[in-house]
Every structure is written in C-alpha cells, then in structure tokens.
C-alpha positions, 0 to 999 in steps of 0.5 A: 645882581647886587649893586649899591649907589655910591654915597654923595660926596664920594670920589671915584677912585683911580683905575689901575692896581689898587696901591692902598687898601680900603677901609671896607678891607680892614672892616672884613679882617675884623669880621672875619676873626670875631666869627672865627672866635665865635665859631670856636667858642660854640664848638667848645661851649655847644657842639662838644657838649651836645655830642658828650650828652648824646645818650647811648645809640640804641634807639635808632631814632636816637642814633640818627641824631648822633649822627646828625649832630656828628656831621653839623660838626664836621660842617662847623670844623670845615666852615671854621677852617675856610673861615681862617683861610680867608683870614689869612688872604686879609692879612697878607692883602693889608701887611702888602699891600702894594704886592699882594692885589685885591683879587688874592683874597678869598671871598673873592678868588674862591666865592663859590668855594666858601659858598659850599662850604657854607650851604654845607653847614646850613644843611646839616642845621636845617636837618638837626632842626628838623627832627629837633636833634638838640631837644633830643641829644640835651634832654639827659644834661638839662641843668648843664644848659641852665647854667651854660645860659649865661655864657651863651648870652655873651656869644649871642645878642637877643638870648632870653633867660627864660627860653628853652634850652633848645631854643637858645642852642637853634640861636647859638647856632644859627644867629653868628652865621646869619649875622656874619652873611649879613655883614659879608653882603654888606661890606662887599658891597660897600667895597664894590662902590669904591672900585674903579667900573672898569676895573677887573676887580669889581666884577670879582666883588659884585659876584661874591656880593650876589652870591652872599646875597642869595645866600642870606634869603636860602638861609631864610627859606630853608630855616622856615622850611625845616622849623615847618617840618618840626612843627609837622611831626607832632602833628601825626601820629607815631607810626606816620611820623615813623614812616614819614619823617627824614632828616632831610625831607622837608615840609613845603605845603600843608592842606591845612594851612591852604585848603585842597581837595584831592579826586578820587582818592579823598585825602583827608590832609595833603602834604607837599614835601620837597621829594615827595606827595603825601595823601594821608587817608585814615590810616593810609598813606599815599606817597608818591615820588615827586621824580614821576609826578607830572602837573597837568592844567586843569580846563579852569582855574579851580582844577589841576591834574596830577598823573603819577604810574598808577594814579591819577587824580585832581587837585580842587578849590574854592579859592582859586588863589590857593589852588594857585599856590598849589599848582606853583609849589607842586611844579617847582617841587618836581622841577627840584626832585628831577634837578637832585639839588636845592633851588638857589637862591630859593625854591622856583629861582633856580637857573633850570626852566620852572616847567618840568619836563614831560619825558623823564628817568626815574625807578617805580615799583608797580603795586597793582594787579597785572602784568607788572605787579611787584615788577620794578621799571627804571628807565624812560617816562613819558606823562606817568608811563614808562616810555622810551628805554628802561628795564623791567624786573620782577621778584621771581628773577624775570627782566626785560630790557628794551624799547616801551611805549605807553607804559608797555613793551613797544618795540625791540626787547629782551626778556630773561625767563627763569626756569625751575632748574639753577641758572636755567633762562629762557631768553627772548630776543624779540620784537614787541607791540603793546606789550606781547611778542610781535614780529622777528624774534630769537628766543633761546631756551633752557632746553638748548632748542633755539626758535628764530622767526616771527611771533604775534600776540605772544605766540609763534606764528608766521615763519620760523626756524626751531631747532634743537641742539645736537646734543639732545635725545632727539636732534629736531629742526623745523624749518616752515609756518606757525600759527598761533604756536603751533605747526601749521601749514608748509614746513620742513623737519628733519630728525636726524635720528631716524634719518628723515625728513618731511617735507609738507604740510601741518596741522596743530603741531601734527603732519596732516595734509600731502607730504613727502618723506626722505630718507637717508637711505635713499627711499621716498614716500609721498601721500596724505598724513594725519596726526603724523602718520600716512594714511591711504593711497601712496607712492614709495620710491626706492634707490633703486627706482623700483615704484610702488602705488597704493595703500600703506600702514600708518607707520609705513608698511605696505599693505593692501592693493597697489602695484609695482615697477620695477626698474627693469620694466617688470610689474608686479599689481596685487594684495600685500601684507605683512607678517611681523617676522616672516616679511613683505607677502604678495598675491597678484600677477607678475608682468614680465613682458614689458619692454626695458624703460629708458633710464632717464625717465625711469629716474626722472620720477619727481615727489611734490610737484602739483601737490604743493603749488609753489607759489604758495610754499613759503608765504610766510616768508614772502609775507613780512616784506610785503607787509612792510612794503605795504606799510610804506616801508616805515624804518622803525618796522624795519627790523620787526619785519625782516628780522635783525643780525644778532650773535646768539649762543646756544649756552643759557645762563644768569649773565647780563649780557642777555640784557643787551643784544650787540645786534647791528644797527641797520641805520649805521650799517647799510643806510637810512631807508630814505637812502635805500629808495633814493637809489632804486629810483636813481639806478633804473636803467638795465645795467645800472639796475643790474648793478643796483640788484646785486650789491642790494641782494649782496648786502645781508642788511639790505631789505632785498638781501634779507629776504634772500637769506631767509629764502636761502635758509628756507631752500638749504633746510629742504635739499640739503643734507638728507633732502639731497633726493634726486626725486626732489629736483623738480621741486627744488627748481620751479622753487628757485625760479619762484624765489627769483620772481618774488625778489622781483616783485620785492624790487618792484614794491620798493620802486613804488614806495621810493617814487610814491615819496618822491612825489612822482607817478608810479611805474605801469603795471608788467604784462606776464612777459615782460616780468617773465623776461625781467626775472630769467634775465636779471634776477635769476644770474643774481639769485642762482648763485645763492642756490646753486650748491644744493641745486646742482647737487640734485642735478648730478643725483638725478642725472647720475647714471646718464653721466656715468655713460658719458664718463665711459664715453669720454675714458674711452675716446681720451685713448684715440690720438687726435688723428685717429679719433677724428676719422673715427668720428667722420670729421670731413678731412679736409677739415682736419688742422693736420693735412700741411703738416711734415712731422716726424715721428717724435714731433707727432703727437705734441704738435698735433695736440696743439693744433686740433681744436685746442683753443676751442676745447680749452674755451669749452672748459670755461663752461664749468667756471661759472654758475650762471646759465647766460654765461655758460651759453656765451661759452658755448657760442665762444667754442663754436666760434673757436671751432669755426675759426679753425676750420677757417684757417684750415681752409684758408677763407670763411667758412660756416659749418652746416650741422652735419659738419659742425656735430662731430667736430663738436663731439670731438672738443667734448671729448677733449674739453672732458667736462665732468656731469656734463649732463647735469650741465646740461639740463640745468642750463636748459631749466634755468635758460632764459625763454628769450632764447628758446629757438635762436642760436644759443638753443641751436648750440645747446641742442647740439651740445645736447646730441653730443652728449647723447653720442658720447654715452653711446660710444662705448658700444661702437667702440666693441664693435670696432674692427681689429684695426682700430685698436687704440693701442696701435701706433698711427 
C-alpha cells in the first residue's frame, strides 16, 4: 500500500465533505492538460508519420509492424480520450466545488479503468519495441527524422542530437507517460496527506496511488524485458529468429548471462520466455509451452528438474545462486503462462500462489513414436500426463473422449474409429485400463453389428452380446462367452435366416464340443460339433416326437446305424443313406409290437441336460460381480463391471454426440455404494430383507438388479423365439432355479463386504439347506417373475397335449348342470348345497349356480393371477378351505373332508373354476415349489389337484360310455 508522512507542520484537516479544493487538485488539472497537449503533439509529429512511412505490406514481416504500430495507435487515441476525461472530472470538481465532491473524479471513481487503458498502451509499445517496429517503419523517411529532431527535443526533456532516429522515437513515446505516472503517484499521494483518516475519500486516493504506484515498476519491467528481447534477435540466426520471434513473446532469462546446463539434451543456449522454454541444439530447436511445463526440486542445491509430455530433463550449475534464479524465473513463468495474463505489478508479485499447480489444462501435439503420434490431447494434466478428462485426436480422423490416467486412457472413454467408406465410424463406448478396452463396452460398428459386453486387453472377452442389424444379408445374434475375440465357451446364436438356433459350446469362433440346435420348425438336434458341423453320434427329435439315435453327415443328414421311435411305440434300427434326389433309404427291422407310450413321457424328451452343467453355462456372467465384490466393491469399478445404462443407435455417423455418452450416473441415480451396503446390513431380518431384495433386484442401477438383467437377457436369447422348444424345458428350469441361487450368493457377498467396512464380524458359512430353503424361499418368488414369460411358455409347449385332454375334459363337464354333474361325479349327497332348496322351475339353475361351490371355484380362479409358485399354493389352500366351508354350512357343524370326499368335490370346482394349461400350472408349481413343503398340506393339495387334473383328461371317455339317460341335453 502507498503511504506518505505528512509533512511537519501541517494541519489535519476536518472531516466531512471537503467544501475547498486542494492545491494538489489544481496541481492534477495541470498535469492532466500538459499530457493531453503532448499526447496530441506525438500523434501528429510521430505516430501519423510513423504510419505514413510504413512501406507497402508485402513482406509479412513488414506488415506486422504495420499492424503493430496501428494498434500502438488506437492505444495512444484510447489513452488520449480517457485522459480528457479526467480533465473534465478536474474541471467541474474546481469550477464547484462545494456540489461536485472528491470522489467524481476520475482517477479516483474509475482508477481501475484509467489503469487498463494504460497497460494497453504500454503493450502495445513493449511490442513495437520489441521486434524494432519504429527502426523498421522510419528506415524509408530517414531525413524526415533528422529534421523532426528538433521538434522532438521541445516535447521531450534528455533528447540527443546525436542519437538515432529510433532511439529518439522509443523516448518520444515512452518518456511523457512514464513522467506523467511519475507525478500521478506523487500527487495523490500528496493529496491522500491532506484527507481526513476517516474520511471515505482517502481510501479512493490511497488505492489510485497504490495502483499508479505498481504501475511505474511494470512499466519498468516490461520495458527491460521487451529492450532484452530486441536485443536477442541479432543474436540468432535468421531462420530461429523466423521461428522464434513474436510481438508479444518476451525474453525473460538468457543461458549466457546466468550460466545453466541442460541433461540429457546438451543445449547449447537456453532461452526462458515468458510462454515458452527454448533449448537451441545446433540447428535444433526445442520448445516447450510453458502451460505444460512442471518444475521438480532437485535432491541438492545444484539440480532442478523439469517434466514436460515427452521430455524429461535437468537444469545444472555450479553456481548454486544462478541456479536459483532459474528455478525462481521458470516457476514464476509457468505460474504466468497458466494465469493467461502479465503478473502486476511485476513477474512473481502476482495475487495468484507463486507455486503452479500440479493438476492443469492444456492442448499437446505428441511427436514421438507410438500410440499417440501426430495425436493431439486437450484436456487434464497431471506431472507432464495427461490425467483426468481430455480428448484425444489423431490426423487419420480417430477421437477418444473420456477418463486418463497417467497419460493413458483410464477409465470410461469413447473412441471414434473411421472407416474407409464416407461418414462410416466404428464407435467404442467402453471401459479402459492402461490404455486398452478392459471391462463393459458398447462398441457400435459401421457394419450395423453392435457387440454389448466385457472386453480385455483390447479384445472381447468374457460375456458379451453381438448382434446384426435386421437389415443385413445375414441377421446374427450371438448371446454367450468370448475369449480373446473369439467365440469361445458357452453361447447361444440365432440366424434368422435359416431359422435356427444353437445352443452350446465353442471354440475359435467355430461351434465345437456338445450343443443343441433348434429349428423353427420345430426339429431338434443334439451331439458333439466340430468346426460348426456335427459329427458322430446324435439325437434327432422331431415335431412329432418321432427319436432318432445314431450318426449323421456334417450338414445334418442321417446316415449310418442308429434307430428309430416313433411316437406310436414303433421301431425302426437299422443302416441309413441317402441318395441326393431319391431321399432317406433304410435297411433294418421295423418292431411293430411295442406297446403305445404313454404320451407324457413321450414328449417329456429333454435336449441338454447333463451335458451342459448349470452351474457353470453363464460364468461369464456370474463372473464381473464376484470380481467386483472380491474387490471390495470399490465404486470407480462399479460401472466396468456391471456395465452401464447408455441409449445407443444403430445409425453410425461423423457426429459429436458420439463424443459424449448421456450415460446415467450410478451415484445420482440409486446411491453411493457405501449407501447400498449400509442398507443390506440395516434390513436382515426375513421381511425386512424381502423387502430389501425386491426393490434391489427391481431397480436396474442396482448391482443385484444388474445382474439379473444380464441374466434375463442371457434366458430370452435361449428360450425365446425359435428357442421356445418344449425339449428345452428342462434346461430352462434347473437354469432359472441356478439364477436364483447365484443372486443369493450375490446377496450374501455384498452382506460380507458392508459388515467387513463396518468393522463388524462377518456372517457364518450356509450349510446347503439352509441356502437351499433361502433360495426357494425368498429369492425364487423375486426372480421367477423375471422369467416367467418364457418359462411358462415351454411349460404350455410341453404340456400341450395333456392339456388339450383336460380342455375336452373341461367343455364337455360345463354341459352338466350342477346337480346333475355332482351325481355324475359321486359327491356324497347329503354334501350337496342343493337338498333345503324349494325352487321353481324358473329359479333353478340361477339359483343353484350361486349356491355350489361358488366361492370356492372363484377363489380357484385366482390361481392364474399370479406367478409365484407360494402364492398360487395359498390359493389352493384358500379353495379347499372354501369348499370345506360349504360343506359345513351344509352340514350345519365342522366338518373335514377325508380325501374319498374331498377329490370329487374338487374335481367338481376344477370344472367350474375352468382354468386353462392347467397342467402347465401344475407342474410348474411342482418344480419351482419350495422343498420345505414337500410332504405337508400344500403337496397334500397339489397332488390332489394333480389327480383331478388327471380325472378330467379322462372324462371324455366315460362320458361316451354313459347310458342314454345322462344325456347333457335332458331337462333335470
């Protein structure tokens, strides 16, 4: 802060508004008209002039100081104008004194203002000083100057006669101001002495004061610096002088006026500007931008290290002090180059910290070999690598956008790939580690193939979906496990073309090992494959459930021995060929006396079972979340592991919204891991956990809800579509009840992980039944919902026969009235809610319908309304309690049905209730049921519901044997 001792003597003036102004006032309305006459006269007598002998703009040299010496113009007409400005501030302050108070003048209620416009125009001087614009622009009118000499030493005290021309124009220009900040300094500081303490005022006068007072010493520097960087041109040869020199780089340290030896790279001279670090090497120039330029202490006092994006070298000396200054000129450079603006008052003064900071933004253009060569970074820093988030682009059209990490892609990036047709991108959407794809990805190709999953060291592998577009010569979907780019281990593919799909195992991108192939038609294959074709023995399974066993060609054709069962029970084992044109020939023995198979094991013929364990189809899967949990469930592995939500397109093209995935960000969505854990350990007990399980696996940012929508697309790219085969049931069902215990063990690693954080001791070990009751339990009603679609549906294939005899069973009981069908089906009488009623004819059948079982077949209906296999058993035990219940009533006290009572009754709210697939009801519930049942009530109910539905297929046949008097179409 400027001060100033008030001179002895001097009185303290009164506080309040100032009625009189001060001398020091009149004193500055002086100053101001002398430097706004002098500014004037140096337009007219050298700036015009100056711009008159400025040679035609040809050279580009030449035309840069035109330039240059147009702006210096523009400056001096600005500092002109603000100049008067003030004048006028001063001369209404003295003509009223008593209106118009201190604080309207101008140097005081705009200082910063007039500041500016004053730091404009000394850079715009320092620059023309700099590469010697006046030398240059005045060398044509040289006599001119002569003679003008002596009317410069009338606007200039200290002008020699016998000087340079260019000399006396630097002081033409340069003397006036700095003479007139000089006096500004002085006179407000002077004026400051004479204001009251407390008075606002002076704090308006000490801070303009402070200001011109910083501004005398940048004037200062900036002029040695500028007169230091003219004096370096000559100095170099023309082509580093072409390279090097700019109006507005300035020379802040030579290696020849403060010695310094540069390691590894022996520079010969090292030149410190104020942007840039310049080692000159015989006829090699190294520059480096001082923006990524990081200073490093050295382990002594003779050493400092410097780290750039390809170089790193040391700064020597035998001068310890010289190498201080160095250190010091180098740290304040780059403190300058990262601010983008001048220190002020002078370099390393400036308000910002003297230290720069480690983590920075800047642009580089790699030059060495490798992966980044020619490639240009702009983005994050970090210690001379890029670090952080930033943008990588090459000259063949190639971009990468995303997260680095010691100056390689780290983390989530997208990468833009151009392809030698127009506008045609592969684009990466994809996880990274040290600088390959590693971890989930979406990559979208100009193919129109678009490949979802996990990727290492570059290459797919792991799970992972590719699939083509519709459109293609060749639709393709390949749901299953890659290993190092290629198909490999369990999968699934689907050609849509021929109607297919395989289902097994792989090798090198070839089928290769046990699979299953399903056809739209309906005929299935299963046996061992090699480079996609099957080769011996086999099992072909046809529509109509007619077997075959034995060998066949490579593109499927039976041949060979092997046999076949047809579904009538008929045999035929033999040799077959074929002929191309004439068909399938056979010589063997055809076995017509077997007896007719029962139909439900006929189609219960499962494909895949044991020969794909299911513990081990989708490890591929299962496999990034126990990685992830293993890990500790660290969040910055959060999305490379479970993958990530990202709207995607099929459409490729040059657009920069490739450059940025509008992906949903875990931590705003669902939580912070921490607050995940915290809540698995909060909610332990059963119902709270219930509750805890099914908003996790509903929520599909949730690590647990993740997971089972990879595992559900995983199931609908098996069993859906052409993989809706009844000879698939079984694999799908000991599948989904494998998903459910995998989700529990999911569950139970994140259980370990919260109470691990939390300090606390870790839950036991499950024995297997426990685990076994914990899956069927809780996590199979949560999960089966999921799948159910396409489970039910190879229920219904599979069954599909049974319930077309139930369905006939059922059309043909719905003709009976009540009464009638209650005798036909033995129910005990005096069961009957029918034996208290007086009824007319009209009122019969309404009112009889209401009263048999109503409640009992409606609750039975219920049965379909849900997909959880507990659930539909509650119904089952609601409807036997319903039909109990009635009997009660009927009977007028409690009453429990023994089975011989309970089943026709049953049967009899089955026919009513007519729920449809009944028997794929059935046997689902069966599968899925729970094993704690097995043996109590609820298996005591379904195997009575299973014996109904056994009665009901049969009914058909002892309804045409039925005597002429139980015509259904009689009156009763």
């Amino acid at each position: 802060m400027w001060s100033r001792t008030r001179p002895a003597g001097s009185a303290r003036p009164e506080s309040g508004t100032l009625a009189m102004c001060r001398p020091e006032e009149a004193a500055l309305l002086r100053l101001e008209e002398v430097f706004s006459a002098t500014l004037a006269r140096i337009n007219s007598l050298v700036l015009q002039p100056l711009l008159e002998a400025a040679p035609e703009a040809s050279d580009p040299w030449v035309r840069e100081c035109l330039q240059l010496l147009q702006q210096l113009h523009r400056s001096s007409q600005q500092l002109w104008d603000v100049t008067e400005e003030s004048l006028h501030s001063l001369r209404e302050r003295l003509r009223h004194p008593e209106a118009v108070g201190l604080e309207s003048l101008l140097l005081l209620q705009s200082a910063d203002r007039v500041l500016q416009v004053h730091l404009e125009y000394i850079e715009s001087y320092t620059c023309c000083v700099a590469v010697q614009a006046f030398q240059k622009a005045a060398k044509r009118r040289s006599e001119y100057w002569r003679g003008q000499r002596k009317v410069l030493r009338q606007v200039l005290l200290g002008v020699s006669s016998e000087g340079s021309v260019g000399t006396a124009l630097l002081q033409a220009l340069r003397q006036p101001l700095a003479h007139h900040v000089q006096q500004y300094v002085l006179l407000l500081l002077s004026l400051g002495d004479t204001i009251g303490e407390c008075h606002p005022t002076r704090e308006l006068v000490i801070h303009a004061a402070g200001l011109f007072g910083d501004l005398q010493s940048f004037m200062r520097q900036e002029l040695d610096q500028a007169m230091a960087t003219q004096a370096l041109w000559p100095t170099l040869s023309s082509r580093l002088r072409d390279v090097l020199c700019t109006p507005a780089r300035r020379l802040l340290q030579d290696s020849q006026d403060v010695p310094v030896t540069v390691t590894p790279l022996r520079a010969e001279r090292v030149l410190l500007f104020d942007d840039a670090l310049v080692l000159l090497q015989g006829h090699n120039i190294h520059t480096f931008d001082l923006k990524l330029v990081w200073v490093e202490p050295g382990q002594d006092r003779c050493t400092f290290h410097l780290l750039t994006p390809e170089e790193e070298f040391s700064f020597c000396s035998k001068d310890p002090q010289g190498l201080v200054v160095w250190q010091w000129k180098v740290t304040q450079a780059v403190c300058q180059a990262l601010r983008g603006k001048k220190d002020f008052p002078v370099l390393g003064a400036g308000l910002e910290p003297s230290e720069p900071p480690t983590c920075r933004c800047g642009a580089y253009t790699f030059r060495a070999e490798g992966r980044f060569c020619q490639a240009t970074y702009e983005g994050e820093w970090y210690w001379g690598r890029p670090h952080g988030k930033g943008t990588l682009k090459w000259p063949d059209g190639r971009n990468h956008v995303g997260d680095f990490c010691q100056g390689l892609e780290h983390g989530f990036g997208i990468r833009l790939v151009p392809q030698a047709s127009e506008d045609k991108f592969d684009c990466y959407k994809c996880h990274w580690w040290e600088g390959s794809m590693c971890g989930y990805g979406i990559c979208e190709y100009s193919t129109s193939e678009v490949y979802k999953g996990y990727f290492q060291e570059g290459l797919r592998h792991g799970f992972g979906v590719l699939e083509s577009a519709p459109q293609a010569p060749r639709p393709l979907r390949y749901t299953g496990h890659w290993e190092r780019g290629q198909r490999s281990g369990y999968g699934v593919e689907e050609d849509s073309n021929r109607g297919e799909r395989y289902i097994g195992m792989w090798q090198t991108d070839q089928r290769h090992g046990p699979g299953v192939m399903v056809t739209q038609a309906g005929v299935c294959y299963q046996g061992t494959f090699q480079a996609d074709k099957m080769v011996g023995p086999g099992i072909l399974l046809s529509d109509d459930d007619s077997l075959y066993e034995g060998t066949f060609t490579r593109d499927l054709t039976l041949v060979g021995k092997g046999k076949v069962t047809f579904p009538n029970g008929f045999t035929l084992e033999g040799s077959f060929s074929s002929v191309s044109g004439r068909g399938l020939h056979t010589q063997g023995v055809l076995d017509t006396a077997a007896l007719l198979p029962d139909p439900s094991s006929t189609c219960k013929r499962q494909l895949g079972q044991g020969v794909f364990p299911v513990e081990s189809r989708w490890q591929g899967v299962y496999g990034p979340f126990r990685d992830f949990v293993r890990a500790g469930c660290p969040g910055e592995l959060r999305e490379a592991l479970l993958g990530f939500h990202v709207q995607s397109s099929r459409e490729l093209r040059k657009s920069q919204e490739y450059l940025c995935c509008e992906r949903t960000c875990p931590e705003d969505q669902v939580g912070r891991m921490e607050d995940l854990l915290e809540e698995l350990v909060q909610h332990r007990e059963p119902k709270a956990l219930q509750q805890c399980l099914r908003k996790a696996l509903s929520n599909s940012l949730h690590p647990l809800g993740k997971l089972l929508r990879m595992l559900m697309l995983t199931f609908q790219a098996t069993y859906a579509g052409i993989g809706a085969n009844k000879h698939l049931q079984g694999l799908a069902q000991e599948e989904v009840k494998q998903h459910a215990q995998e989700l529990w063990a999911a569950y139970r690693g994140l259980l370990q992980v919260a109470l691990q954080r939390k300090g606390q001791a870790p839950e036991e070990d499950e024995d297997a039944e426990t685990r076994d009751l914990r899956v069927h339990g809780l996590v199979l009603p949560l999960v089966l919902p999921s799948f159910y679609s396409e489970l039910f549906t190879l229920y219904l294939l599979l069954h599909e026969r049974e319930d077309s005899l139930y369905s006939q069973g059922i059309v043909h009981l719905s003709l009976f009235p009540d009464a009638r069908l209650l005798e036909f089906l033995d129910v005990q009488k005096h069961l009957w809610p029918l034996k208290d009623l007086t009824l007319t004819t009209n009122q019969r059948y309404s009112l009889v319908r209401d009263k048999c079982f109503l409640s009992a077949t409606e609750c039975l209906q219920k049965m379909i309304t849900t997909v959880d296999p507990r659930e539909k058993l509650e119904v089952l035990e609601r409807t036997y309690g319903e039909i109990e219940a009635t009997v009660s009533r009927v009977l007028g006290r409690e009453h429990k049905l023994p089975m011989d009572d309970l089943l026709p009754l049953l049967i009899y709210v089955v026919s009513r209730a007519q729920i449809q697939h009944l028997g794929a009801e059935i046997h689902l519930i069966r599968d899925m049921m729970d094993p704690l049942h097995t043996g109590g009530l609820y298996d005591f109910l379904l195997t009575a519901l299973e014996s109904c539905y056994e009665h009901i297929q049969k009914e058909d046949m002892r309804l045409h044997r039925l005597p002429s008097r139980w015509s259904s179409r009689e009156p009763w």
